[in-house]
N, C-alpha and C positions, 0 to 999 in steps of 0.2 A: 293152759300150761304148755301146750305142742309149741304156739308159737314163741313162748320166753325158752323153750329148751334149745330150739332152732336157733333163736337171735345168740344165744349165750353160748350154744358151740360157737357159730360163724367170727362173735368177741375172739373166743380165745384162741380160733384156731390161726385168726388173723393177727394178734399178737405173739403166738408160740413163731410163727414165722417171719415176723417183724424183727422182733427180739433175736431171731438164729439171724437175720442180714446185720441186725447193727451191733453183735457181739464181740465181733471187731474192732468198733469202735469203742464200746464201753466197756472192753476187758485195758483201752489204752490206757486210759490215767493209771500211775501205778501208786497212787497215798491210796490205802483200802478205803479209808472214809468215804473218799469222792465216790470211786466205784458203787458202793452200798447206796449213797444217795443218787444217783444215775437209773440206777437198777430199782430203787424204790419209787422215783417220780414214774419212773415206765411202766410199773404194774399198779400206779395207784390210779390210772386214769380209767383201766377197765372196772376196778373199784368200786368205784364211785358212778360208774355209769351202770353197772349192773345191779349198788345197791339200788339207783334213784329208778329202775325198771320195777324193782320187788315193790316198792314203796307206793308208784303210781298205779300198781295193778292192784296195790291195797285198798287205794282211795278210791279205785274205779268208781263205784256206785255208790261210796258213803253221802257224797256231797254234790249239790249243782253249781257250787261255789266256780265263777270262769277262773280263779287264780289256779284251783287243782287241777282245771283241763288245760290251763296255760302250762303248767309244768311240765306235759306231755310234748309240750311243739317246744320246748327248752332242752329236752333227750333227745328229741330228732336232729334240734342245733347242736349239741354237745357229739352226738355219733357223729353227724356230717365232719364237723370241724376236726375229729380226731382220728377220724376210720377214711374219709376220702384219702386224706394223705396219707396213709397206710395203704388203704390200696395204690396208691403210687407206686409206693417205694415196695410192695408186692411186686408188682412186674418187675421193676428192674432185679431184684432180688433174683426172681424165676427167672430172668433171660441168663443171669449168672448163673444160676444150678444147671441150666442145661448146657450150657458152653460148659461149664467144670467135668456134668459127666459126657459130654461130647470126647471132652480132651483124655478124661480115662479110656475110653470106650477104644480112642484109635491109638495111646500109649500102649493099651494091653493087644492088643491086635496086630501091632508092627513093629519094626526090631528101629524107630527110629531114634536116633542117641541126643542125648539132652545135654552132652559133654561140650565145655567151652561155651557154656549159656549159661544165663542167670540158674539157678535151682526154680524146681518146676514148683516147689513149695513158695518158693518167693513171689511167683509169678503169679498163684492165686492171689496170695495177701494180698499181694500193691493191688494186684485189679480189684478184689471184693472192697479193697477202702478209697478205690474209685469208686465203682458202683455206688456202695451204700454211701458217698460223700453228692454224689449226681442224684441218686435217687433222693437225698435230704430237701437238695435246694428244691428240684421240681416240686416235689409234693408240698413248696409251701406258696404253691399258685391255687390248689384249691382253700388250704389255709387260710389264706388270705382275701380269697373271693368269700368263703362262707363268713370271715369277720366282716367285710366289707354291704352282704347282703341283710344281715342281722343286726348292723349297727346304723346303717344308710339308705339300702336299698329298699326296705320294706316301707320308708316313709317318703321316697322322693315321687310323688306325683307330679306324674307325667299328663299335658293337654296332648292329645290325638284331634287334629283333623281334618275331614274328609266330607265330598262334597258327592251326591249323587241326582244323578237326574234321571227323573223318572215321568215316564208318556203319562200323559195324562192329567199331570199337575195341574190344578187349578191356579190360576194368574194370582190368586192371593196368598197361595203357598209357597211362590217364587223367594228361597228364600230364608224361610221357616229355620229356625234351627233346635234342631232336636240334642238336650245334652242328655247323655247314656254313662251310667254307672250301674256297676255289677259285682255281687260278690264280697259284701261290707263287712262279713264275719262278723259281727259287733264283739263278742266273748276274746277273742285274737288282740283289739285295741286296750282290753283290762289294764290302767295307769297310763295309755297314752292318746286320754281325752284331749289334749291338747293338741297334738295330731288330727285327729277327726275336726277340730273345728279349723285348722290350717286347709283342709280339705273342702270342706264349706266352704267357706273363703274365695277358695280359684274356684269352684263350680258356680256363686254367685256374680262374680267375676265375670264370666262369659256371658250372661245378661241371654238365657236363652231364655226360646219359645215355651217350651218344655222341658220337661225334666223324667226321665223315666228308669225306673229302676230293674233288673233282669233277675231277681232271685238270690237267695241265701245271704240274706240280710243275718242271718246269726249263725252259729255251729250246732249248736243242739236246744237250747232252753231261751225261750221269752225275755227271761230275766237277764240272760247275758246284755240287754239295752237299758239297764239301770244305769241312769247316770248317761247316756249316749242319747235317748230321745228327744231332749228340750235341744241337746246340738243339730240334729238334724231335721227337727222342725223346722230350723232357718232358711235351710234350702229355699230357692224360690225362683218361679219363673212366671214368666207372663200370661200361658193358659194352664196352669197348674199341672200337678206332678203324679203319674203315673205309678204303679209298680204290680209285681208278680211273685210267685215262688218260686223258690228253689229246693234242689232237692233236702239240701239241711232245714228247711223251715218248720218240717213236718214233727221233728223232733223222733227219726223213726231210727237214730242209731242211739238212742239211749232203751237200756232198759227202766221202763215204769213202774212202780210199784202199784199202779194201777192202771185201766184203761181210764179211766177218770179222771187220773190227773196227767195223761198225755192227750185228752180232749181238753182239760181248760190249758195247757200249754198252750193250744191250736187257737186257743178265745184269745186266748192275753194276743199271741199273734196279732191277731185282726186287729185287736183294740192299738196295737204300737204302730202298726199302719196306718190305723187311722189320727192319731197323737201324730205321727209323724207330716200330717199332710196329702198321704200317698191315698189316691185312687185304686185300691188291688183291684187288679180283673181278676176272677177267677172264672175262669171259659165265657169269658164278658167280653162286649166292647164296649166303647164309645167313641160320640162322635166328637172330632176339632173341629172348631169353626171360625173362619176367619172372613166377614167382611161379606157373610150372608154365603159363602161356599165353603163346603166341608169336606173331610175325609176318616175315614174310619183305623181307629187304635184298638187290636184288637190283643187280649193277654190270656196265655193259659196258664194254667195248671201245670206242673214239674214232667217234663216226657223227655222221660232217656231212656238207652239201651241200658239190657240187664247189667249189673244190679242194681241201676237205677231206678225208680216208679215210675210210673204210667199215671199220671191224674188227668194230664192235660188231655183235653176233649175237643180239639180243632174245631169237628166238624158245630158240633154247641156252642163254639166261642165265637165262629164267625155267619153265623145265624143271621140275616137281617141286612150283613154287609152288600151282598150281591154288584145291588145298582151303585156302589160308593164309586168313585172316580178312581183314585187310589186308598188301598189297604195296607199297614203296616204291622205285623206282626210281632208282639212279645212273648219269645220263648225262650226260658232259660235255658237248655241243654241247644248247643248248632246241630246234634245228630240230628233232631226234628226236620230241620231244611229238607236234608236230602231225604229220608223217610216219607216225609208227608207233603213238602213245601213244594218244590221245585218241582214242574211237571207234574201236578196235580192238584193245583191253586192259579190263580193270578195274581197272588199278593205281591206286593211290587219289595216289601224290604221287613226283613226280619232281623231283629235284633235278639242278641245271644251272650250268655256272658259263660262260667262252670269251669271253662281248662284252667284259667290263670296263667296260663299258657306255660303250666306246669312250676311256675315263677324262676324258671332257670331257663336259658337259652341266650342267642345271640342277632341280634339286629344287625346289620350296616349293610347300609344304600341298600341293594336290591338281595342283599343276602339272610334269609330267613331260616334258623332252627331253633328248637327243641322239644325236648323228648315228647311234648305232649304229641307232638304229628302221628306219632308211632300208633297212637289209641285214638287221636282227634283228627282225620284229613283238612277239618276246616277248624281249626286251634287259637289264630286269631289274627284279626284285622277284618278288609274288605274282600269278600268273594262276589262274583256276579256269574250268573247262567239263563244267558238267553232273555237279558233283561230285567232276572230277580236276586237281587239283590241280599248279603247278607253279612254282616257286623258281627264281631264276636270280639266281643269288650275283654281285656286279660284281668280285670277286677279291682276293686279298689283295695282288701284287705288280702287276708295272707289265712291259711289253714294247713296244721303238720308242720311244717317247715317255717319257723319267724322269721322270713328273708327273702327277699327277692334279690335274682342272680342275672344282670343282664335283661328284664320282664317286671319292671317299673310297673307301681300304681299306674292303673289311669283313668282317666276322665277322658271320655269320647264326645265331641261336637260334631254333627252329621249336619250338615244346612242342605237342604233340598234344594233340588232346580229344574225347570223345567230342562228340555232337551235342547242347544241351540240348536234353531234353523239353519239348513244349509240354505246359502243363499246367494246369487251371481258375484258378490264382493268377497266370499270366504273361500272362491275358487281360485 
C-alpha cells in the first residue's frame, strides 16, 4: 500500500499544480457549460488512472493470464503519456511562481513606482497565459514521442551490424556470422503474434551461422509462450541455435502458491527451449565446428548485481574450454564483463542483452545516451578492453513501458574475423 499511497499523492499533487498554471486558461471560455467540461476532462484523467491502479493491484495474484500483466505496462503508457507532459508544463509553471514572488519580494522592499506602466496585475496575467500557452506546446513533444513509441517504436526492428576480429581465429571461422537476440519478453507480445513472426522473418533473412539467444525469453510464467513457440521454432541457422537465462526466467518476481508450482514453471522453461530449437547452456558449453576446427560457446546462468541473482557459475561453465583457440561467452546481465570477464579470463567476446537500453534514448552518428548509462556503464552496443570484446543487444521485446523511444528492437549480426595483417602494401 506505501507505494500506491506515494504514486497517488505524487498524481494529485501534480495535477493540484497543473490545474493552479492552466486556471487561466480554463476560467477563459465564459459559456459555464464549456468551463465544466474543460475542468471535468482535467480531473477525469487522474480518474481513471488511479482507479485502473486499484484495480491491477486487485488482480495482482488472482491470475497468470499475460492480458492482466499486459494491463500493468498500459498504466505505465497511460502515466507516461499524461504525467511527462505535466511535468513539462511543471517547470515552466515554477520558473513563473518564482519570477511572480521574485517581483513581490523587491516591489515590497523598494519604493519603485509602477505609474505610467501597464498595472502590475496585468503584467502577471499576459505572462502566466504566455507561460502556461509555451508550456502547452512544449509538453506535447513528449506526448507525442510516448504515442509515437507505443504505437511504432516497440515494433520497428532494427538489423545492428558489427564486425570483430579476434587473435586467434581459426581460417574457418573467417567469417562466421553470429545473429544475437535478447530480451523476447514473450507475455509483452500478448495479440501481436503477428509481430514476432515479422521478426522471424528479418532474423531468417540474414542467413546466419548461428543464432544465439541472451536471456528473459518471458516476464514471469512458461505459459506467457502459448501460442509464440511454433513462431519461433522457425528461427534457423546453419549450426543451430543457442540460448540462456535471464533474470525473468526464473519466475522469481511472482509470488507462488507453492514451491512446486514455481519448480514445474522452471520444467515447462526447459521444455519451451527445447520446442523452441535452442540449445540452453546452463553453466555449459559447447563446441562450433567448422571444417574439422573448432571453438568454444560457453552460457551461464543469470549473474547480476544486487537485486539481481547470482546463478551463473563462470568458473563451471567454462570448464574444459582452456586449450580452445577462441572462447565466446553468453551472459545475460554486461555487469558480468567487468566483474568476472575482463582481466580475469581470456575469453575473447561476450554477448549481453537486460538494459534494453532503458528503451528510451538517443542515437546519431557518434552521439550516444540514455538513462540506462546512469546504472549500466556498458548499456549497449560494442565495448572492447585490451582485446575482449563485448555486445550488449538492446532487446527484441519491451517490459513496463509498451514503447520504445529512440532504442528500436533489435537484431544483432556480429560476423567474425580474423585480425588483418599488417603488411609492406598496407603501409
Amino acid at each position: 500500500m506505501l507505494p500506491f499511497l506515494i504514486f497517488t499523492l505524487f498524481i494529485l499533487l501534480v495535477d493540484l499544480y497543473v490545474y493552479k498554471g492552466l486556471k487561466v486558461l480554463l476560467d477563459k471560455p465564459s459559456n459555464p457549460v464549456v468551463k465544466i467540461f474543460f475542468r471535468t476532462m482535467f480531473w477525469l484523467i487522474p480518474s481513471i488512472l488511479l482507479a485502473s491502479v486499484v484495480m491491477a493491484l486487485y488482480f495482482r495474484q488472482v491470475d497468470t493470464d499475460p492480458r492482466i500483466f499486459n494491463s500493468y505496462f498500459y498504466i505505465v503508457a497511460f502515466t507516461m503519456l499524461f504525467y511527462l507532459p505535466k511535468l513539462v508544463f511543471v517547470l515552466f509553471h515554477l520558473l513563473d511562481d518564482l519570477v511572480f514572488v521574485t517581483e513581490r519580494t523587491v516591489k515590497s522592499f523598494t519604493r519603485f513606482s509602477f505609474k505610467n506602466s501597464i498595472p502590475f496585475g496585468e503584467v502577471i496575467v499576459n505572462r502566466r497565459k504566455f507561460i502556461s500557452r509555451t508550456g502547452i506546446i512544449l509538453a506535447m513533444i513528449p506526448f507525442l514521442a510516448v504515442i509515437y513509441g507505443v504505437t511504432y517504436g516497440r515494433f520497428d526492428f532494427q538489423i545492428t551490424e558489427k564486425s570483430v576480429e579476434i587473435r586467434g581465429l581459426p581460417a574457418s571461422f573467417d567469417g562466421f556470422r553470429i545473429l544475437h537476440i535478447s530480451d523476447i519478453h514473450a507475455g509483452s507480445f500478448y495479440g501481436y503474434e503477428e509481430r514476432v513472426k515479422r521478426a522471424v522473418d528479418i532474423i531468417n533473412k540474414q542467413e546466419a551461422d548461428i543464432i544465439v539467444f541472451t536471456g528473459d525469453l518471458v516476464n514471469n510464467f512458461t505459459s506467457e509462450l502459448d501460442g509464440l513457440t511454433d513462431i519461433l521454432s522457425v528461427m534457423d541457422a546453419r549450426h543451430g541455435k543457442y540460448s540462456i537465462l535471464g533474470n525473468h526466467d526464473y519466475g522469481d518476481y511472482y509470488q507462488w502458491e507453492s514451491p512446486e508450482a514455481k519448480e514445474q514453471n522452471m520444467e515447462d522453461m526447459f521444455i519451451a527451449h527445447e520446442k523452441i530449437g535452442f540449445r540452453l547452456l546452463l553453466n555449459q558449453w559447447d563446441s562450433l565446428s567448422v571444417n574439422g576446427e573448432s571453438i568454444a560457446l560457453i552460457g551461464v546462468e543469470n549473474w547480476g548485481e544486487p537485486p539481481f541473482p547470482k546463478y551463473g557459475d563462470l568458473e563451471k561453465a567454462s570448464s574444459g574450454t582452456e586449450n580452445m583457440p577462441v572462447r565466446i561467452l553468453l551472459s545475460h546481465d554486461p555487469s558480468h564483463w567487468d566483474a568476472e570477464v575482463i582481466g580475469a579470463t581470456d575469453i575473447d567476446l561476450t554477448l549481453s542483452g537486460h538494459t534494453h537500453g532503458m528503451q528510451f534514448g538517443i542515437e546519431y552518428r557518434n552521439f550516444r545516451w540514455s538513462p540506462s548509462q546512469y546504472k549500466y556503464p556498458r548499456w549497449g552496443g560494442l565495448y572492447e578492453e585490451a582485446g575482449q570484446y563485448l555486445y550488449v543487444n538492446r532487446g527484441l521485446g519491451y517490459l513496463a513501458f509498451p514503447g520504445r523511444i529512440g532504442m528500436p528492437p533489435e537484431i544483432t549480426v556480429i560476423e567474425l574475423r580474423k585480425p588483418q595483417e599488417l603488411t609492406t602494401n598496407n603501409l
